[in-house]
Backbone as XML, in Angstrom:
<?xml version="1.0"?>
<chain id="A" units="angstrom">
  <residue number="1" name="UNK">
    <atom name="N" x="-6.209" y="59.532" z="29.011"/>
    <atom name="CA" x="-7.258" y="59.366" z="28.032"/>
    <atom name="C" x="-6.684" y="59.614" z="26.637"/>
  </residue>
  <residue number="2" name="UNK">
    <atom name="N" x="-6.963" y="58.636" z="25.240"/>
    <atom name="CA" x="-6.333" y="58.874" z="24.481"/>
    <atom name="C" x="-7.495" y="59.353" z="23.905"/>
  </residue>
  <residue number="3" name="UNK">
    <atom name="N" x="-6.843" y="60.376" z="22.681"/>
    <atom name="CA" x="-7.388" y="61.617" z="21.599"/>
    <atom name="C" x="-8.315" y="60.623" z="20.640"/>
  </residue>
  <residue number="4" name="UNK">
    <atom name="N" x="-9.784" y="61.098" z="20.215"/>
    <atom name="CA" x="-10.412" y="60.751" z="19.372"/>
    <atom name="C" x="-9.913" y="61.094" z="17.950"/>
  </residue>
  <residue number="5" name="UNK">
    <atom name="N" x="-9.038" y="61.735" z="17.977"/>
    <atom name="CA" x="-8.348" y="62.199" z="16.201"/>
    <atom name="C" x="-7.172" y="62.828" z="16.738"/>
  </residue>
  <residue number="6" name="UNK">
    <atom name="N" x="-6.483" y="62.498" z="15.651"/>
    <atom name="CA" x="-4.915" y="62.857" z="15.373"/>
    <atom name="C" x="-4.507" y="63.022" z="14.202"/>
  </residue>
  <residue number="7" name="UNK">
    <atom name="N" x="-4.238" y="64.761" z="13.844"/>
    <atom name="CA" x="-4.413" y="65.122" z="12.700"/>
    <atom name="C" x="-2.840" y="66.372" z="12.195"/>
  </residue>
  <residue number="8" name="UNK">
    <atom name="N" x="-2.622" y="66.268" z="11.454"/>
    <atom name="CA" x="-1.358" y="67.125" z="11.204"/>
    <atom name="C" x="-1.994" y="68.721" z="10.222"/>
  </residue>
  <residue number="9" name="UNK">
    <atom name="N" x="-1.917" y="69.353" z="10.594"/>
    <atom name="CA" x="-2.327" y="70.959" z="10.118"/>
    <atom name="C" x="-1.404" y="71.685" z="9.430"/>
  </residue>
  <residue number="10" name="UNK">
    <atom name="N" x="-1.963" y="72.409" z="9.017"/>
    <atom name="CA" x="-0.945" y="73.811" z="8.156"/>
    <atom name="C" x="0.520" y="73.519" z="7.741"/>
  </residue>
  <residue number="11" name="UNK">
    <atom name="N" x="0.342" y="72.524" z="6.874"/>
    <atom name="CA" x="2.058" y="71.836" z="6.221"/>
    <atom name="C" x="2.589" y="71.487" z="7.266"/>
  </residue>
  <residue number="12" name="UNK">
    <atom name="N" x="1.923" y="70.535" z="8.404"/>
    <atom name="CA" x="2.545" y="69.757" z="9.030"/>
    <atom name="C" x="3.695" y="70.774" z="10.104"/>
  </residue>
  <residue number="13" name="UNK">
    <atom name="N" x="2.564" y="71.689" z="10.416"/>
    <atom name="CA" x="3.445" y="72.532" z="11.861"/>
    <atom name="C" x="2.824" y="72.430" z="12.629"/>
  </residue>
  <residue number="14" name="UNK">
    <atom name="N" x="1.578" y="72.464" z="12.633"/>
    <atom name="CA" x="0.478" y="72.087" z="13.336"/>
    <atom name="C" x="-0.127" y="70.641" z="13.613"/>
  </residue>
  <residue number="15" name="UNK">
    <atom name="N" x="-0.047" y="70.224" z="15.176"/>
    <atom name="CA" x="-0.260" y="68.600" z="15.595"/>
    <atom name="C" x="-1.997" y="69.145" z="15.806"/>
  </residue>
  <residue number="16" name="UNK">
    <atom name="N" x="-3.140" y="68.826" z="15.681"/>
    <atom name="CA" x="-4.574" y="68.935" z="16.196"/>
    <atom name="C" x="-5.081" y="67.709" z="16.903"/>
  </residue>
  <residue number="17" name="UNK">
    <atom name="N" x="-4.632" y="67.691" z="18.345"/>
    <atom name="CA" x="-5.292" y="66.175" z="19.001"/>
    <atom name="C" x="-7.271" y="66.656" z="19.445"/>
  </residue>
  <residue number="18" name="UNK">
    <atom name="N" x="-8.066" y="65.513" z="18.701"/>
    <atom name="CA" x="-9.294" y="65.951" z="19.839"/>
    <atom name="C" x="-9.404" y="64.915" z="21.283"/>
  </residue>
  <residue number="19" name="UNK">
    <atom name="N" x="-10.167" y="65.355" z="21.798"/>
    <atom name="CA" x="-10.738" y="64.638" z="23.076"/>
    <atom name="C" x="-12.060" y="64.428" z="23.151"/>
  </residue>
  <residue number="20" name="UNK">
    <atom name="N" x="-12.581" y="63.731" z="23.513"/>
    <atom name="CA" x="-13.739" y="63.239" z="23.724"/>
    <atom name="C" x="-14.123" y="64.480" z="24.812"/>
  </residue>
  <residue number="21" name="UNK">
    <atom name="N" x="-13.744" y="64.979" z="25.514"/>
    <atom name="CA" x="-14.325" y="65.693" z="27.127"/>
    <atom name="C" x="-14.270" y="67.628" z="26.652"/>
  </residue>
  <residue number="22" name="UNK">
    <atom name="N" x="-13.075" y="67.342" z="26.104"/>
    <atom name="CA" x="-12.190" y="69.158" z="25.970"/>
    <atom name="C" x="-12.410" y="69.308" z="24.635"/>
  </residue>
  <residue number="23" name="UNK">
    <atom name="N" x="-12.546" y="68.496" z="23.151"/>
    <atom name="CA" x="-12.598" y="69.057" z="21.892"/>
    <atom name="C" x="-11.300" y="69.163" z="21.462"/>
  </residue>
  <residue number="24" name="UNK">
    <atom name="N" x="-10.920" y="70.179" z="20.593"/>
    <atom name="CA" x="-9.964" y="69.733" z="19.327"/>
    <atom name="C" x="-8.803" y="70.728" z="20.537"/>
  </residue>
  <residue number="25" name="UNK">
    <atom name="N" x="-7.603" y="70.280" z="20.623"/>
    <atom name="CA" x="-6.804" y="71.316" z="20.864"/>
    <atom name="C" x="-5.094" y="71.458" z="19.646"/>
  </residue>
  <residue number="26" name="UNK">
    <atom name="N" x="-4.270" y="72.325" z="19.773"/>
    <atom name="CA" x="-3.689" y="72.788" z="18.547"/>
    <atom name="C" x="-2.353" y="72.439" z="19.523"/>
  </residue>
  <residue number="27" name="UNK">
    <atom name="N" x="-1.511" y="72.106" z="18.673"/>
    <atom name="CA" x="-0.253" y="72.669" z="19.533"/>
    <atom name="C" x="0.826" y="72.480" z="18.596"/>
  </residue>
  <residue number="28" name="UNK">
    <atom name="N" x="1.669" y="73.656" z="18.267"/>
    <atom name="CA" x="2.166" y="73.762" z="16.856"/>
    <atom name="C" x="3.779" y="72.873" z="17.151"/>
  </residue>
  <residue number="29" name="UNK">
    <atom name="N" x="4.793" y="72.785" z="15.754"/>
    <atom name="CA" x="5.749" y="71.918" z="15.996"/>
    <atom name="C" x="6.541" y="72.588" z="16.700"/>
  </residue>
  <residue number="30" name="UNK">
    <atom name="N" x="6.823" y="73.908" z="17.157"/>
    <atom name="CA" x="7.867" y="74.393" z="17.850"/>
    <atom name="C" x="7.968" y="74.227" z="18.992"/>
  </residue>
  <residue number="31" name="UNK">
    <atom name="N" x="6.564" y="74.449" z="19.528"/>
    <atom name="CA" x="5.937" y="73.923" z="21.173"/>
    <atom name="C" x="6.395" y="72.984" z="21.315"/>
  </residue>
  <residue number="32" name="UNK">
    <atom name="N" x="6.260" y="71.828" z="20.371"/>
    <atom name="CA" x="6.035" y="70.040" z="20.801"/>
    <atom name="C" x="7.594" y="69.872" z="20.765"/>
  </residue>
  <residue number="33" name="UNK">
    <atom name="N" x="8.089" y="70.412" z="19.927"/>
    <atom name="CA" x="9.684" y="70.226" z="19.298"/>
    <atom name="C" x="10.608" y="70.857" z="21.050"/>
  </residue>
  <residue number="34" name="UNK">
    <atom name="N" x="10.081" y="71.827" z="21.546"/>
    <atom name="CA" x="10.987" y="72.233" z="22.863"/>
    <atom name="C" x="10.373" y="71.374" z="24.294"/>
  </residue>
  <residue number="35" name="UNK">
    <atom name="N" x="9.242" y="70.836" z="24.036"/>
    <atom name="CA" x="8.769" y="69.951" z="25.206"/>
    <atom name="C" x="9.468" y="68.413" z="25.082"/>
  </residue>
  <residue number="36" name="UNK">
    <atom name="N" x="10.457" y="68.264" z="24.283"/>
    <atom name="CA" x="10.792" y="66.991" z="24.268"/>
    <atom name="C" x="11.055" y="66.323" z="25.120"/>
  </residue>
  <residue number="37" name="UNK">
    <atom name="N" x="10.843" y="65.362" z="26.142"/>
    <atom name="CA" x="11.623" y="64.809" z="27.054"/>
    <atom name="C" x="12.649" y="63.872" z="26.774"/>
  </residue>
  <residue number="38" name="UNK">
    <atom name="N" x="12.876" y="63.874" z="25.587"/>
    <atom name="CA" x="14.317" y="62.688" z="24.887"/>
    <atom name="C" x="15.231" y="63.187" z="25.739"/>
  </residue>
  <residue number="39" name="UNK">
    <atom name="N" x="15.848" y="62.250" z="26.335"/>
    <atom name="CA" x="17.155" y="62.212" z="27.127"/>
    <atom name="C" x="18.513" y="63.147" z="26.599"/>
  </residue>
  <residue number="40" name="UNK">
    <atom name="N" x="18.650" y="63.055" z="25.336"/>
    <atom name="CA" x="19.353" y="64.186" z="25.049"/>
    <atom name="C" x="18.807" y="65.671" z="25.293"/>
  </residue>
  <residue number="41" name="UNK">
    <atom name="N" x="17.554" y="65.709" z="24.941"/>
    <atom name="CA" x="17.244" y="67.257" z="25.096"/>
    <atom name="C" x="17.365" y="67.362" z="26.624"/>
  </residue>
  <residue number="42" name="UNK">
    <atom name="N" x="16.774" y="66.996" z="27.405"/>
    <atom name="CA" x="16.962" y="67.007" z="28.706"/>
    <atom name="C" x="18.460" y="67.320" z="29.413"/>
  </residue>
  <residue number="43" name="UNK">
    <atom name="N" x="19.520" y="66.433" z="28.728"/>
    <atom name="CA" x="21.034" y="66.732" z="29.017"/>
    <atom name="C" x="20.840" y="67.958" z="28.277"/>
  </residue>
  <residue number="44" name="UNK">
    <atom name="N" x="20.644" y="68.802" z="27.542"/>
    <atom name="CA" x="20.737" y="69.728" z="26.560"/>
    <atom name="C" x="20.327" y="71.409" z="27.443"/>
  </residue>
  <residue number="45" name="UNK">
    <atom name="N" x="19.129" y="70.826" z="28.561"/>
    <atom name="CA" x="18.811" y="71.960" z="29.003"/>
    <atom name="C" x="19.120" y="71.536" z="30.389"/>
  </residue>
  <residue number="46" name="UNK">
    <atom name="N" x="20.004" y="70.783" z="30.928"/>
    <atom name="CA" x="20.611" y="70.603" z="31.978"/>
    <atom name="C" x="21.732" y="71.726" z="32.049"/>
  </residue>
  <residue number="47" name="UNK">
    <atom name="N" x="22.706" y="71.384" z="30.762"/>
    <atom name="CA" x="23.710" y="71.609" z="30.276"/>
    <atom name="C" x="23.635" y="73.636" z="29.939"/>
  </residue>
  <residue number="48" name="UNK">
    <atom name="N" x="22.617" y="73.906" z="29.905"/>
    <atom name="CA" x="22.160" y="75.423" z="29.438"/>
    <atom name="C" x="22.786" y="75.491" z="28.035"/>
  </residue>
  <residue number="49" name="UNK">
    <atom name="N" x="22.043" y="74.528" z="27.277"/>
    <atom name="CA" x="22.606" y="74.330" z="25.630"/>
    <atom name="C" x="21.244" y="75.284" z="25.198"/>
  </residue>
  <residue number="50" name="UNK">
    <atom name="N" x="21.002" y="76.036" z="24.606"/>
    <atom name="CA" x="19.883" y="76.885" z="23.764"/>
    <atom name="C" x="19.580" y="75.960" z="22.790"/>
  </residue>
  <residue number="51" name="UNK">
    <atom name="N" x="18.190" y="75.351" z="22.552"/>
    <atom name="CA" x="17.866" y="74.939" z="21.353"/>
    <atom name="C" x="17.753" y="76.156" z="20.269"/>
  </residue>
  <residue number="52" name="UNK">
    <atom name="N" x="18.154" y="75.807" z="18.870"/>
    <atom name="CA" x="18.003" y="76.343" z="17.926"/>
    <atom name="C" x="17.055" y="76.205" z="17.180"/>
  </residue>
  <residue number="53" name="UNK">
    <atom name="N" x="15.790" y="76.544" z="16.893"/>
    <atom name="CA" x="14.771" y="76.172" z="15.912"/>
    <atom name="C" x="14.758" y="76.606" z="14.713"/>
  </residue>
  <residue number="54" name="UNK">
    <atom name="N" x="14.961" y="75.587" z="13.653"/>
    <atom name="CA" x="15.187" y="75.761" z="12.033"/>
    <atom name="C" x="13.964" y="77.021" z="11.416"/>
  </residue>
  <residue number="55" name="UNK">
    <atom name="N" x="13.821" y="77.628" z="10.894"/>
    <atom name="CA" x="12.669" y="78.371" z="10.361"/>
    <atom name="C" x="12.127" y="77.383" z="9.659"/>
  </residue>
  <residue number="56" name="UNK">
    <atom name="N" x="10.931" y="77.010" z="9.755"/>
    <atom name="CA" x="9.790" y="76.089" z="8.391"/>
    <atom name="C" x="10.176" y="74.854" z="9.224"/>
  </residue>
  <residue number="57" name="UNK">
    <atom name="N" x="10.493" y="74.753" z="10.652"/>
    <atom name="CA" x="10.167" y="73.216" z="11.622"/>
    <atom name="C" x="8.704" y="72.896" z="11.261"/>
  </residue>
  <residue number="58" name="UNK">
    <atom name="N" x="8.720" y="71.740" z="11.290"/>
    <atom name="CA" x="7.753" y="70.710" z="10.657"/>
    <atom name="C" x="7.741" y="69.626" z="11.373"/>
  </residue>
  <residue number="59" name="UNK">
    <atom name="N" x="6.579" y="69.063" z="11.947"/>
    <atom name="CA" x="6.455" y="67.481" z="11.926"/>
    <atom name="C" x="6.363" y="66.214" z="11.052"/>
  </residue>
  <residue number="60" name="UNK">
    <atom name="N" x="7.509" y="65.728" z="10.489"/>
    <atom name="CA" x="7.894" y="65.005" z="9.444"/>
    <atom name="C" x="6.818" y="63.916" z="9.772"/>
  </residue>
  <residue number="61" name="UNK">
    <atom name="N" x="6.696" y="63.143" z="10.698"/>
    <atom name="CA" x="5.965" y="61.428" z="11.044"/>
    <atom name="C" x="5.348" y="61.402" z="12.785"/>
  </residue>
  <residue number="62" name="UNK">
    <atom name="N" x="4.846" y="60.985" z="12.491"/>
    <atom name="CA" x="3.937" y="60.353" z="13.849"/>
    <atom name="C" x="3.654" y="58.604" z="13.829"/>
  </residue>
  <residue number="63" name="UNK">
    <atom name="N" x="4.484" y="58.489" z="14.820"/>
    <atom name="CA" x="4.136" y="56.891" z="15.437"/>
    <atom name="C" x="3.551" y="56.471" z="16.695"/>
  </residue>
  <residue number="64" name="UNK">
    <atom name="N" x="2.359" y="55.695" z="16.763"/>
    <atom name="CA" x="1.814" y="55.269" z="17.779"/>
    <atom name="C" x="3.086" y="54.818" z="18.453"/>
  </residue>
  <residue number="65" name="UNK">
    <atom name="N" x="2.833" y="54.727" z="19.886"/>
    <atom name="CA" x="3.730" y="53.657" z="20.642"/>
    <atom name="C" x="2.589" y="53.626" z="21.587"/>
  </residue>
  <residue number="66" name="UNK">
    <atom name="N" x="2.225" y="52.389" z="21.521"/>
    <atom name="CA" x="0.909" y="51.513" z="22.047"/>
    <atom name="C" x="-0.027" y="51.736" z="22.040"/>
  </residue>
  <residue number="67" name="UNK">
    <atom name="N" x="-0.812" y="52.151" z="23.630"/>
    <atom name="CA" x="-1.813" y="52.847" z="23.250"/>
    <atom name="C" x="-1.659" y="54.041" z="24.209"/>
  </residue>
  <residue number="68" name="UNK">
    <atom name="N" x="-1.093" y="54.748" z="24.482"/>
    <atom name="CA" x="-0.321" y="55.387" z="25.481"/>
    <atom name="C" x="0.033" y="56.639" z="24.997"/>
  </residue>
  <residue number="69" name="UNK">
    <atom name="N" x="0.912" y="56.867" z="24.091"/>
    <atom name="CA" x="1.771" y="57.740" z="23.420"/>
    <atom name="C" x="1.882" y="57.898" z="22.060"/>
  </residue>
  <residue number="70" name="UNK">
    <atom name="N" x="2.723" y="59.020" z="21.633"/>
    <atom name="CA" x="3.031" y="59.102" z="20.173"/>
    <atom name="C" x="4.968" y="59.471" z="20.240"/>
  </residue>
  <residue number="71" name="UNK">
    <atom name="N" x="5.039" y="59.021" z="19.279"/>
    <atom name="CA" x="6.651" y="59.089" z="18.918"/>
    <atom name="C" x="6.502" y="60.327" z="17.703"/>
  </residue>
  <residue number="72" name="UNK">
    <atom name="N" x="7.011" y="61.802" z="17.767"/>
    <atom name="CA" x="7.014" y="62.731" z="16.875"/>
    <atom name="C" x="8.615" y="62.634" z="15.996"/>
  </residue>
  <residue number="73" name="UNK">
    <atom name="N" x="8.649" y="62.904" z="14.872"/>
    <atom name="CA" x="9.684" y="63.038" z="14.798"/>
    <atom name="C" x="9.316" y="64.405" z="14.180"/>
  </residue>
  <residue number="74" name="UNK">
    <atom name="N" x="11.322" y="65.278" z="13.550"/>
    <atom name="CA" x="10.677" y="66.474" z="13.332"/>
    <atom name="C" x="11.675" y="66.863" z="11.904"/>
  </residue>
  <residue number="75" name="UNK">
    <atom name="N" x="11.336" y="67.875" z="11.210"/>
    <atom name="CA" x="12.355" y="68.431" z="9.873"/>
    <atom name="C" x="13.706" y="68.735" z="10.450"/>
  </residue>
  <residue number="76" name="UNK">
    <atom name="N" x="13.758" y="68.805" z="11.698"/>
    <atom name="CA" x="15.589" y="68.911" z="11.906"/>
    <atom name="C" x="15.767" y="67.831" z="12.341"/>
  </residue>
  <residue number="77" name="UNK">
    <atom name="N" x="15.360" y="66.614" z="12.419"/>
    <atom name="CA" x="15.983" y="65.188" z="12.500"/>
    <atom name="C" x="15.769" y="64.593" z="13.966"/>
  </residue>
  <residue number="78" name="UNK">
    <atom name="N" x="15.041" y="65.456" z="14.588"/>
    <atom name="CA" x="15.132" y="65.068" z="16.247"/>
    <atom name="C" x="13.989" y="64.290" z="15.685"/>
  </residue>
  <residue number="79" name="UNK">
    <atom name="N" x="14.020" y="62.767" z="16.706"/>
    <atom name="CA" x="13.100" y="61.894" z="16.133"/>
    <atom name="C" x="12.743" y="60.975" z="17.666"/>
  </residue>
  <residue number="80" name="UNK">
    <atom name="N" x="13.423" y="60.992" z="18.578"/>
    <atom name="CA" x="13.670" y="60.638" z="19.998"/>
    <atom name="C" x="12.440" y="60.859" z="21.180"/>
  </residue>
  <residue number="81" name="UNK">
    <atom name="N" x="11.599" y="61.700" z="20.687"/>
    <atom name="CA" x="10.727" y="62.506" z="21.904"/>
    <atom name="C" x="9.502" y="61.751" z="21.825"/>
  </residue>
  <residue number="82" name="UNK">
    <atom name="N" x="9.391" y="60.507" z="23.101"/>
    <atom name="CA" x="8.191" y="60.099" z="23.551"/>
    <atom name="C" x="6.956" y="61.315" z="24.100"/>
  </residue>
  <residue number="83" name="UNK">
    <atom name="N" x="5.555" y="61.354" z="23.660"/>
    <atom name="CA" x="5.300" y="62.544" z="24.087"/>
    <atom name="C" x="3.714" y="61.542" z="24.215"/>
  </residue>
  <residue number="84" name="UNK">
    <atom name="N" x="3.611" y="61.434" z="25.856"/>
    <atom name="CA" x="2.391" y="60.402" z="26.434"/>
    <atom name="C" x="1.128" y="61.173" z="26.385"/>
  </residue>
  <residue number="85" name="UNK">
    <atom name="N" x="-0.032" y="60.845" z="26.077"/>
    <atom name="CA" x="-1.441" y="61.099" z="25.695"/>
    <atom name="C" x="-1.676" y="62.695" z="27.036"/>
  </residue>
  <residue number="86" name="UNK">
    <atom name="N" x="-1.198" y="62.488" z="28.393"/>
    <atom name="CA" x="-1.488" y="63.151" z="29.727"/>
    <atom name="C" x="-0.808" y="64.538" z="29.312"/>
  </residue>
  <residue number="87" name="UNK">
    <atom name="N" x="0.953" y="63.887" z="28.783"/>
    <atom name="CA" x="1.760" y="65.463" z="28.518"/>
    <atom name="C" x="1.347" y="66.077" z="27.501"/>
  </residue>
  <residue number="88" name="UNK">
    <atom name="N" x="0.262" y="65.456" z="26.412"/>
    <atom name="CA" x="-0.211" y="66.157" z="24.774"/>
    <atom name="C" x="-0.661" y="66.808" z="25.763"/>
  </residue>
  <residue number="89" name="UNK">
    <atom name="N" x="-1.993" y="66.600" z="26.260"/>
    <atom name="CA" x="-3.043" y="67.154" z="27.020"/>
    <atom name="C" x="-2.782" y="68.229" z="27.928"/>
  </residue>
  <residue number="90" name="UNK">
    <atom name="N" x="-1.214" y="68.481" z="28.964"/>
    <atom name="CA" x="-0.677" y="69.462" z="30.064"/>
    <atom name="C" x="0.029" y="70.354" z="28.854"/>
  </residue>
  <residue number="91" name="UNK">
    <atom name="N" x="0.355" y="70.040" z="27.940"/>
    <atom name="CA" x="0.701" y="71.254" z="26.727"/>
    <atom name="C" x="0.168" y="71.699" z="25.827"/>
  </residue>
  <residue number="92" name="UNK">
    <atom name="N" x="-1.143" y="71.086" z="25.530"/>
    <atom name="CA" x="-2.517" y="71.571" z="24.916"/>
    <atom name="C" x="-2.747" y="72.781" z="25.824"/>
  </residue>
  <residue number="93" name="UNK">
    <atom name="N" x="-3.254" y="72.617" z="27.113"/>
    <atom name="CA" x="-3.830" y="73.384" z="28.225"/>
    <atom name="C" x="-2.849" y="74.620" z="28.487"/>
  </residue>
  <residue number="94" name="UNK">
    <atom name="N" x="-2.010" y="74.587" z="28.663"/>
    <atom name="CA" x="-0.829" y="75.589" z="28.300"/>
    <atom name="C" x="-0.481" y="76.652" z="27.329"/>
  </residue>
  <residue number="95" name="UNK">
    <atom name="N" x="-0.731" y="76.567" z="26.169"/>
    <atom name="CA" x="-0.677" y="76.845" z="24.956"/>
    <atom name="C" x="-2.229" y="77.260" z="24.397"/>
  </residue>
</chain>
């Protein structure tokens, strides 16, 4: 189910998706930034590489990709992480 609003919060650290069923949920850039499933991050925590998170991470842009997903990119340049309407929603609920 895709989000009735898609909104960027508090200088853009904060993603706010709503839902039609559940209401507004929050999920800040550090969360979204370590849930990446980009193929590198994935080799990254295969590999037992520690992500490093910049202090003042930010969500630079948001791109639709269809009607399905969003493409995040972020202030340290990771720009790779498909993140589908179901996984916003299993890391909303989480968080």
């Amino acid at each position: 189910m895709q989000p009735t609003n898609i909104e960027i919060r508090e200088g853009s650290t904060v993603l706010a998706l709503t839902w039609r069923d559940c209401g507004t949920r929050l999920l800040d850039a550090e969360t979204l930034r370590r849930a990446s499933r980009a193929a590198s991050e994935i080799r990254r925590q295969i590999e037992g590489i520690e992500l490093v998170i910049p202090p003042g991470l930010f969500v630079s842009a948001i791109e639709p990709i269809g009607n399905y997903a969003l493409r995040l990119s972020f202030s340290d340049g990771h720009d790779r992480g498909i993140y589908p309407w179901s996984y916003l929603r299993e890391l909303a609920t989480q968080h």
